[in-house]
C-alpha positions in Angstrom: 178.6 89.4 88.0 178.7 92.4 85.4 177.3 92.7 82.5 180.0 91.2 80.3 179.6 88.0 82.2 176.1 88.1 81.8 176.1 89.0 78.1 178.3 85.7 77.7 176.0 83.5 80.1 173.1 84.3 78.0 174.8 83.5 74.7 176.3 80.2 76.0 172.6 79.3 77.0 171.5 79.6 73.4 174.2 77.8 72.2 175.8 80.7 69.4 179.4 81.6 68.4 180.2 84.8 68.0 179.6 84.3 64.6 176.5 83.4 64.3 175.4 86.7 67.1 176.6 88.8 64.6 174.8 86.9 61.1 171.6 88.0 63.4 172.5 91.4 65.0 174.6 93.0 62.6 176.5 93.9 65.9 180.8 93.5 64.7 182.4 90.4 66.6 185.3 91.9 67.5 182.6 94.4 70.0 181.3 91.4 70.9 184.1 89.6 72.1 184.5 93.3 74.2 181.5 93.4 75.4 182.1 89.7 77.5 185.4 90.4 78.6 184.2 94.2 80.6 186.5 95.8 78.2 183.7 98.2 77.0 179.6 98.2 77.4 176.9 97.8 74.5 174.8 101.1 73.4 171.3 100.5 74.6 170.3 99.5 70.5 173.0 96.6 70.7 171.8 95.4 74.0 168.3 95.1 72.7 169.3 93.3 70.0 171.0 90.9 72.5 168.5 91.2 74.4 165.9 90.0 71.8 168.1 87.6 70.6 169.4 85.4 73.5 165.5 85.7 75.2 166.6 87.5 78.0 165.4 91.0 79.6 167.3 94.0 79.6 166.8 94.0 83.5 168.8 90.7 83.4 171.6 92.1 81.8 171.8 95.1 84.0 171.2 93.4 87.6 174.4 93.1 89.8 175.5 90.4 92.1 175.4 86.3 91.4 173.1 85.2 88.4 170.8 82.8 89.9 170.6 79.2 89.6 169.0 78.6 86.2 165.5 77.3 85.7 165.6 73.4 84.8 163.8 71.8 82.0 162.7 68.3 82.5 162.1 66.5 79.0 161.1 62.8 78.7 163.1 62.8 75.5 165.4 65.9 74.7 164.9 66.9 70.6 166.4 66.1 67.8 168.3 69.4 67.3 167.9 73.0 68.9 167.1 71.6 72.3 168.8 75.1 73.9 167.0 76.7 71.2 163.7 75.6 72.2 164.5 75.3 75.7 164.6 79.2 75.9 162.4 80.1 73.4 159.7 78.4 76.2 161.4 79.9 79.5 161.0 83.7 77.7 157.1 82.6 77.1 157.0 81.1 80.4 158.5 84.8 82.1 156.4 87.0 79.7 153.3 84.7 81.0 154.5 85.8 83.9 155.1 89.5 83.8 151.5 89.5 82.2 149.7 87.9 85.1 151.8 90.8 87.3 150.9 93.7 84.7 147.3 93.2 84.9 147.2 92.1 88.7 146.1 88.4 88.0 148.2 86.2 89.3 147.5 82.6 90.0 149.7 80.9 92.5 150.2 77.2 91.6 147.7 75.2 93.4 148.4 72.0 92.6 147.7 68.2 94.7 150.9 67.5 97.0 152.4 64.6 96.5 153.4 62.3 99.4 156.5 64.5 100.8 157.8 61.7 102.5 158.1 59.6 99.9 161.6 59.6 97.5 162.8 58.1 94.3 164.1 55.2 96.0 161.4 54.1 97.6 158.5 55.5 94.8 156.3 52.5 93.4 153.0 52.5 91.0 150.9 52.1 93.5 152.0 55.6 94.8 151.4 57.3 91.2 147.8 55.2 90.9 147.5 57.2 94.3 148.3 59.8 93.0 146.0 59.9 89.5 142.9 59.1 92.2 143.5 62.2 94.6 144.0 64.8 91.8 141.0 63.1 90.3 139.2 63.7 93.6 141.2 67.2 94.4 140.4 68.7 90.8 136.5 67.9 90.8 137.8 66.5 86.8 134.8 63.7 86.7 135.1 60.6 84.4 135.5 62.7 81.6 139.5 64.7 82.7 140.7 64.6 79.5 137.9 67.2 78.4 138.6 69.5 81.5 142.2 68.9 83.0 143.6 71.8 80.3 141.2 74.7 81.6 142.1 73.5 84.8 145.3 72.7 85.1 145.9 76.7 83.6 142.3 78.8 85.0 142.4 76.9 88.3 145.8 75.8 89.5 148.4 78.3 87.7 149.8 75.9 85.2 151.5 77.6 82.3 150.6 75.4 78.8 152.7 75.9 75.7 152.6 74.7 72.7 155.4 74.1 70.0 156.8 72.3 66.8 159.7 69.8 67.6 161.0 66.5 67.0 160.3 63.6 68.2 156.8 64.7 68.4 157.0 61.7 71.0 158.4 64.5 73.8 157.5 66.9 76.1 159.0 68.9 78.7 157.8 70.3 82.0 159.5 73.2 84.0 159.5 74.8 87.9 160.2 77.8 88.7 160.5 80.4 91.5 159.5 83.1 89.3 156.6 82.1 86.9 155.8 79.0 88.7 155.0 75.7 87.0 155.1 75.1 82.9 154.6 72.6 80.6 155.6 72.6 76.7 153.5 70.1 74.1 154.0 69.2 70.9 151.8 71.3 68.2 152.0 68.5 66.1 150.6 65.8 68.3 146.6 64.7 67.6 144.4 66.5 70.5 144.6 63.0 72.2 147.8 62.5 72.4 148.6 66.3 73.8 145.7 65.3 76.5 148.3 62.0 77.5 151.6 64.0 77.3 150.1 66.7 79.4 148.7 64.1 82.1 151.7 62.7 82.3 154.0 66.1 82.7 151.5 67.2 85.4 153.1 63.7 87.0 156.3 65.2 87.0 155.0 68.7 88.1 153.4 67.0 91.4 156.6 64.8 92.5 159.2 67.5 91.2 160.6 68.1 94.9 160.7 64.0 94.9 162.7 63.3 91.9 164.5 66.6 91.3 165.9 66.1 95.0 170.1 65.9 93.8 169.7 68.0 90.8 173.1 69.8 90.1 173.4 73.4 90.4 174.4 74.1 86.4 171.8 71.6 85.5 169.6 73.3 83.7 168.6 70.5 81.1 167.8 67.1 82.2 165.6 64.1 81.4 163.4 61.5 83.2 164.7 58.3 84.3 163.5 55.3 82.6 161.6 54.3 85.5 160.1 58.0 86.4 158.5 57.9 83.0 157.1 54.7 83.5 155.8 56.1 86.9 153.9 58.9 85.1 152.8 56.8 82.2 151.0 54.6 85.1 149.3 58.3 86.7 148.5 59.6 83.2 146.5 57.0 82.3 144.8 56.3 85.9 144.3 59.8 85.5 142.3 60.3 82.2 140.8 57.2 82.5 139.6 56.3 86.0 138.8 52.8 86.5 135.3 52.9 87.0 133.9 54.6 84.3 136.3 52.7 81.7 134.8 49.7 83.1 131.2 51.1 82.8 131.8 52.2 79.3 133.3 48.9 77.7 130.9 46.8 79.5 128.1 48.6 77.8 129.4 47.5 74.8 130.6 44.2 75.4 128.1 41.3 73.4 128.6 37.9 74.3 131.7 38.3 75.6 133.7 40.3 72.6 133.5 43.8 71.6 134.2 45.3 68.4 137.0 47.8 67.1 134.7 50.3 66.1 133.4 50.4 69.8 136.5 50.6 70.8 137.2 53.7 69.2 134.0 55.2 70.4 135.0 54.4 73.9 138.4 56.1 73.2 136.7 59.2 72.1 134.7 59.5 75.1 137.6 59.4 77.6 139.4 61.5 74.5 142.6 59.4 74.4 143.9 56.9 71.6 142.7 53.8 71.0 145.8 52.4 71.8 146.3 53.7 75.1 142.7 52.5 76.0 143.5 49.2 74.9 146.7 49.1 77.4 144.3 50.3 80.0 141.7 47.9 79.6 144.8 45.1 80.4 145.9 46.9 83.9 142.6 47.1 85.1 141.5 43.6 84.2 139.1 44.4 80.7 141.4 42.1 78.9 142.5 38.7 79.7 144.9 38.0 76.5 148.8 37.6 76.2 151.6 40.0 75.7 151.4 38.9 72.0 147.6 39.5 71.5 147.6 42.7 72.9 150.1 43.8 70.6 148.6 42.5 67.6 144.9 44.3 69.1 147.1 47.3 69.0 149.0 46.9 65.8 145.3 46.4 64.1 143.8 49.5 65.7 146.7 51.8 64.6 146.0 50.2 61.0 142.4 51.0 61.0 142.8 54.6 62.6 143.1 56.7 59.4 139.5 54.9 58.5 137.8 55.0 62.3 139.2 57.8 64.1 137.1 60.5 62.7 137.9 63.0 66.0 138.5 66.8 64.8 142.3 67.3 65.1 142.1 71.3 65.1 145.9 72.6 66.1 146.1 74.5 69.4 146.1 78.4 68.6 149.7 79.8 69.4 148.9 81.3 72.4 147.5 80.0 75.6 144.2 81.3 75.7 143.8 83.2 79.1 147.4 84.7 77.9 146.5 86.3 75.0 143.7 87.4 76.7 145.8 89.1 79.2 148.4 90.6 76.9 145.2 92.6 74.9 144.1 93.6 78.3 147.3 94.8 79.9 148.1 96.5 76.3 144.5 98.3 76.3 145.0 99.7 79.9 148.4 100.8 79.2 150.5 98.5 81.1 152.8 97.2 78.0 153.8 99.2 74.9 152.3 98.7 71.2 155.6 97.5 70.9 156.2 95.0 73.6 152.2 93.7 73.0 153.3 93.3 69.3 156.6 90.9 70.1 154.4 89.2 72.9 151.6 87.9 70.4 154.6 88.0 67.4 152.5 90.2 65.4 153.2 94.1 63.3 152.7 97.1 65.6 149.9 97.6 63.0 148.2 94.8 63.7 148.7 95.7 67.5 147.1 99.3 67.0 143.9 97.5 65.6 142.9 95.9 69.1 143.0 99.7 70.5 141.3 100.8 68.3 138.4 98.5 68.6 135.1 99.3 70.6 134.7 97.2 74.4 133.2 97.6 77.4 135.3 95.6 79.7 134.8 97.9 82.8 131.3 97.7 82.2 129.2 96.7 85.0 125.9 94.4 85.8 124.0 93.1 88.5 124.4 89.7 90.6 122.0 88.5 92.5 123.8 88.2 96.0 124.7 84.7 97.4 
């Protein structure tokens, strides 16, 4: 497949006329339409602008042969508007995540629990994704406490790629494999601190039992969503995960009087295991805290929701932009000369002046000290 082909691939991924390539490039339509059809090739200036615009390296423009199959993103509820938009907006981070791990010679293979390969859609059940919660509990050393740990984890430890991003409804998220940067998953920016904890609990679901229900995936898919039942599966591991059985039951009991326990605990217990109070109250249900109706648990729900702008006092600080340990790699591969001022400035979406400034301050990373020997 030529470049044409490729240069028409990468704009139908993106979802733009021709049109609307040229409002952003400036580069004439009527050279567009040549460029698709092989009739003549972009100057290296057009092609970056392509390039840039459609999210896509110049090497993928310029490779020969068969494009391959397409990475697939799994959301649990695909956006309002801009899905393809958004969609590659987070594969580009998810390959320049990648290309920095290579740069700087750090990369971290995905390590993650296996799930039971013999298992399959069909014959899945929630006992399998309790199973599930309890041996990445186990396999992860995340204690009683995962909600304050599985993040570092998930990304220092077993290779997981987190990303962060505005979109509606801010009740989605989306998790992605892939041959060539691994495993991803994309959270809403907007979400409370809590809520990102549950969404990315219950992506990691779909990372570990991908090869389970991603089995008859199409070759052109490239966008899909969860099954009804799927999502119910990793609703069930996220919250066996972040709140394991025992210590929920330790907690509430210690705050149980004469048989009742107030709202206000109940937010302090919530805050401990750093979920909402509303999922806590759902858990207390399934693992036998609560012996009420349907209806009660509801209305316990509906009440706690009311008094949450009063009791909830948790910090709600918005994730930075970046991934931590990626930023942290870009201004390391930039200061040993692995990436331009340029290229470091579009990774971290800043002004090449702004880019010079981390050169040009004083650190001693190659600096050694001694370790007492093991």
């Amino acid at each position: 497949m030529g470049i044409g082909e490729r240069l028409k691939f990468a704009r139908d991924r993106v979802a733009l006329t021709l049109a609307q390539v040229h409002d952003k490039t400036r580069v004439g339509q009527s050279s567009l339409s040549d460029f698709e059809n092989s009739r003549r090739e972009p100057s290296l200036s057009q092609l970056q602008a392509l390039s840039k615009l459609y999210r896509r390296s110049i090497a993928f423009f310029l490779a020969e042969g068969p494009i391959p199959q397409e990475d697939v993103v799994l959301w649990r509820q695909r956006p309002d508007a801009g899905t393809e938009d958004i969609e590659s907006k987070f594969l580009k981070l998810c390959e320049q995540y990648h290309n920095l791990e290579v740069w700087t010679g750090q990369t971290i293979p995905v390590c993650l629990p296996k799930a039971d390969s013999s298992m399959d859609a069909a014959t899945y059940t929630y006992a399998n994704a309790m199973g599930l919660a309890k041996g990445v509990l186990n396999a992860l050393n995340l204690g009683d406490r995962p909600a304050l740990s599985l993040p570092s984890v998930l990304e220092e430890v077993c290779g997981v790629k987190i990303f962060y991003m505005d979109f509606e409804p801010t009740g989605t998220a989306a998790s992605a494999y892939s041959k060539t940067f691994g495993a991803a998953v994309l959270l809403n920016r907007k979400n409370k601190r809590w809520r990102r904890n549950f969404d990315l609990a219950h992506e990691l679901f779909h990372l570990l039992t991908w090869n389970i229900f991603r089995q008859n995936v199409a070759p052109d898919v490239t966008s899909t969503c969860a099954s009804e039942q799927e999502e119910k599966f990793a609703t069930c591991f996220a919250r066996n995960l972040l709140m394991p059985a025992d210590a929920i039951r330790v907690v509430i009991h210690s705050k149980v009087k004469e048989g009742r326990i107030t709202y206000g605990a109940l937010f302090d217990a919530a805050r401990q295991f750093d979920v909402s109070t509303e999922a806590l109250i759902w858990h207390m249900s399934y693992v036998g805290l609560l012996q009420s109706t349907e209806e009660n648990k509801k209305a316990m729900i509906d009440q706690a929701k009311a008094l949450t702008s009063r009791m909830d006092e948790r910090d709600n600080t918005l994730p930075p932009l970046w991934p931590e340990r990626y930023r942290v790699l870009a201004i390391k591969a930039f200061r040993h000369g692995a990436i331009s001022t340029g290229r470091f400035a579009e990774y971290l979406n800043i002004s090449r002046q702004e880019a010079m400034s981390y050169v040009e301050q004083e650190f001693k990373e190659d600096e050694e000290v001694s370790v007492a020997s093991a």
